[in-house]
Structures are given as C-alpha cells and as structure tokens.
N, CA, C and O of each residue as an XYZ file, in Angstrom:
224
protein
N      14.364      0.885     -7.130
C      14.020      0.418     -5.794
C      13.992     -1.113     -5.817
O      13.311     -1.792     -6.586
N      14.829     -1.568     -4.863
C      14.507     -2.766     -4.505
C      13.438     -3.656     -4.293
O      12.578     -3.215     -3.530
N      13.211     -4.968     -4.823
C      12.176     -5.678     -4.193
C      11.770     -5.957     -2.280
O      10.654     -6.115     -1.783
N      12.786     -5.938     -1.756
C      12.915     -5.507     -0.097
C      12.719     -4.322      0.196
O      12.128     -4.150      1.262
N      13.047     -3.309     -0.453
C      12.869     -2.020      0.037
C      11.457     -1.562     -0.030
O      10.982     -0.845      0.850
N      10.651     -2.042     -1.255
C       9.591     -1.501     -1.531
C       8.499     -2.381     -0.946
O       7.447     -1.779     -0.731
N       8.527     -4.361     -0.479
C       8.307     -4.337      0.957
C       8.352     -4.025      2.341
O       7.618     -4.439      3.237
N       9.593     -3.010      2.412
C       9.574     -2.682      3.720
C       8.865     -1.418      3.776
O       8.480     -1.000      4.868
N       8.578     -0.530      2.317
C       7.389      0.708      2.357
C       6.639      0.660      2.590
O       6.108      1.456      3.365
N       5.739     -0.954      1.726
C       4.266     -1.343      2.193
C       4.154     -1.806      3.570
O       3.166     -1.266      4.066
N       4.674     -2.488      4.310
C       4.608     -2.522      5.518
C       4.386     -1.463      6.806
O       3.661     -1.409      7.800
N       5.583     -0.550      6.113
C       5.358      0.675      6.650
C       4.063      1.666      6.864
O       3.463      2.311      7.723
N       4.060      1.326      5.475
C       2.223      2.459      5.220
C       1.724      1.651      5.666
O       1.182      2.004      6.713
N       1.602      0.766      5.462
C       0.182     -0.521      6.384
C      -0.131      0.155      8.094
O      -1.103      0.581      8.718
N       1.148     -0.037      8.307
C       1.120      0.163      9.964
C       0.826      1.484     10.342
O       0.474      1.787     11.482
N       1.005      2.535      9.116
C       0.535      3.890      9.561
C      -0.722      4.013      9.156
O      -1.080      5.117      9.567
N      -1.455      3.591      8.676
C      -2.821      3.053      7.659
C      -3.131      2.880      9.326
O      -3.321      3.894      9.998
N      -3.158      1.889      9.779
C      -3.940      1.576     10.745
C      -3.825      2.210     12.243
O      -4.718      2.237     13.090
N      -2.613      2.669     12.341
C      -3.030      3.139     13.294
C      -3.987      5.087     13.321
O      -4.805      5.587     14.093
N      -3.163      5.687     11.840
C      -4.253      6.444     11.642
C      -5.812      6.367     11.440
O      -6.800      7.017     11.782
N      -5.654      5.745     11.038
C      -7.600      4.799     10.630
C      -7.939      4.441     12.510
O      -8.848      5.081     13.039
N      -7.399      3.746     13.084
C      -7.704      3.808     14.578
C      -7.991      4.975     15.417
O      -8.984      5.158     16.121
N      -6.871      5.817     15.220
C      -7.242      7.149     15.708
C      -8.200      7.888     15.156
O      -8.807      8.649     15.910
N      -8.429      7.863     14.258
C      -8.961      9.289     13.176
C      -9.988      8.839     12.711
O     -10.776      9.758     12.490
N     -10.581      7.370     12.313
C     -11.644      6.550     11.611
C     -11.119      5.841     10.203
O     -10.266      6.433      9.543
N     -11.495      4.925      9.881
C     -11.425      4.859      8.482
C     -11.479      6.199      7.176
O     -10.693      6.377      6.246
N     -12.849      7.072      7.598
C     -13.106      8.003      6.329
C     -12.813      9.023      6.150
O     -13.190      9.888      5.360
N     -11.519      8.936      7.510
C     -10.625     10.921      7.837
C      -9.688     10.832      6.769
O      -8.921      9.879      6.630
N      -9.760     12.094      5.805
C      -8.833     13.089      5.332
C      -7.654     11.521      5.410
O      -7.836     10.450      4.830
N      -6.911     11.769      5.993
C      -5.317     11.334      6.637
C      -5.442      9.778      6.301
O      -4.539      9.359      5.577
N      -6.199      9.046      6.614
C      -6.553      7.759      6.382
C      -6.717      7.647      5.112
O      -6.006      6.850      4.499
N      -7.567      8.322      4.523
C      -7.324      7.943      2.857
C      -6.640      8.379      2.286
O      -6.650      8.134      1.080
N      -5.573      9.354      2.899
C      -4.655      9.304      1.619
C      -3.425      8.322      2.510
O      -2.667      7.726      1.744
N      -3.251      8.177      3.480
C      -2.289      7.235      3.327
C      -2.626      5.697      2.761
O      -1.838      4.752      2.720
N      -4.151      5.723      2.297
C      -4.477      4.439      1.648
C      -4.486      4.464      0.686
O      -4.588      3.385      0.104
N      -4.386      5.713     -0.105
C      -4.049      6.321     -1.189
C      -2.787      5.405     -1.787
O      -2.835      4.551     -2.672
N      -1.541      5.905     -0.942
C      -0.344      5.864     -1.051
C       0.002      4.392     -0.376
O       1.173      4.369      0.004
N      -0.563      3.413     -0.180
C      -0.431      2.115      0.218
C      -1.182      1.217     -1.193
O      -0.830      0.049     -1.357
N      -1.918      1.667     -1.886
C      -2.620      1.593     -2.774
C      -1.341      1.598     -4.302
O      -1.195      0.820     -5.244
N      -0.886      2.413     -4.041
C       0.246      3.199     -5.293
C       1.417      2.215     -5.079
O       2.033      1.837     -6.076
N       1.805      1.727     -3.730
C       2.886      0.878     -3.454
C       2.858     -0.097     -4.118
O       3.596     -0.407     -5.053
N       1.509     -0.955     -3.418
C       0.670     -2.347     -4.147
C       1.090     -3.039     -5.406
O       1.672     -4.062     -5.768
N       0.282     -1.570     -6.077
C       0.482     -1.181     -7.652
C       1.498     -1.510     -8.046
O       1.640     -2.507     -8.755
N       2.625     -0.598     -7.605
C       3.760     -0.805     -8.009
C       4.430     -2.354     -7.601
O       4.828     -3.039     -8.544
N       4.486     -2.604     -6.959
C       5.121     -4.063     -6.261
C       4.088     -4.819     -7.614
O       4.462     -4.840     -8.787
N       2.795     -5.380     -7.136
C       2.119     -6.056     -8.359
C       3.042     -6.028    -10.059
O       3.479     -7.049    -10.591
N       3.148     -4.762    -10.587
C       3.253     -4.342    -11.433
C       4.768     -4.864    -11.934
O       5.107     -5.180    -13.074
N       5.635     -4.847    -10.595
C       7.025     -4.926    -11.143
C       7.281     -6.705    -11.076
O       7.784     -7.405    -11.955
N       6.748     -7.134     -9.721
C       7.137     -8.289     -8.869
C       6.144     -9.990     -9.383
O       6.495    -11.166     -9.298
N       5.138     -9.489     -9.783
C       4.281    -10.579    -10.008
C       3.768    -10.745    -11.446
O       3.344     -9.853    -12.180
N       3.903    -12.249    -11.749
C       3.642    -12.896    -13.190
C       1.567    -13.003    -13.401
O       0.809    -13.912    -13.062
N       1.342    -12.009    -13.903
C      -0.227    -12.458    -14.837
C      -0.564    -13.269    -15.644
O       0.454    -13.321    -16.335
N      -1.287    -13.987    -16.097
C      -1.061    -14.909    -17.196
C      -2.475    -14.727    -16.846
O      -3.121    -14.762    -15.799
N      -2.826    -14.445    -18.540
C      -4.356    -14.079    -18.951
C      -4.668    -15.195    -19.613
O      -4.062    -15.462    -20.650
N      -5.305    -15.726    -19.299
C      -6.151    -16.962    -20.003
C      -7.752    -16.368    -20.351
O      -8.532    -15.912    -19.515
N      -7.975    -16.502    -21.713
C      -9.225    -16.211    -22.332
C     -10.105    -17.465    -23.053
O     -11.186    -17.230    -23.592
C-alpha cells in the first residue's frame, strides 16, 4: 500500500469515526471499533512512514 493510499484510508475512517460517534455517541459498539480500525491505520502509517530517534 501506498503512502497516499493509506492517507486517503485514514481520512476516510476519520470522517466515518465522526460522523458515527455524532450519531451513535462516542461509547457505541460502531464508534469504537471504527476507532479501533483508525487506530490500526495510524499504527501502520507511524510504523512504515515516520523516523523515531530514541535518545536515552
């Protein structure tokens, strides 16, 4: 997966994130798992896309 593609997922879930969370509440069923799965995106993007540098 692309670095664009897998921004245009998180975006995606974002916008369904909220408008389910609008309708339904933050703590419905449906809302957390699509925060679930906006969560897993993150992850992944972080994981592939961005430099850490641990300083101890």
């Amino acid at each position: 997966m692309s670095k664009n593609e897998l921004v245009r997922l998180i975006e995606k879930k974002r916008s369904e994130l909220i408008q389910v969370a609008s309708t339904n509440g933050l703590t419905s069923s449906a809302a957390i798992r699509y925060s679930q799965e906006l969560d897993h995106l993150l992850n992944t993007y972080n994981r592939k896309y961005t430099q850490t540098s641990k300083t101890y």
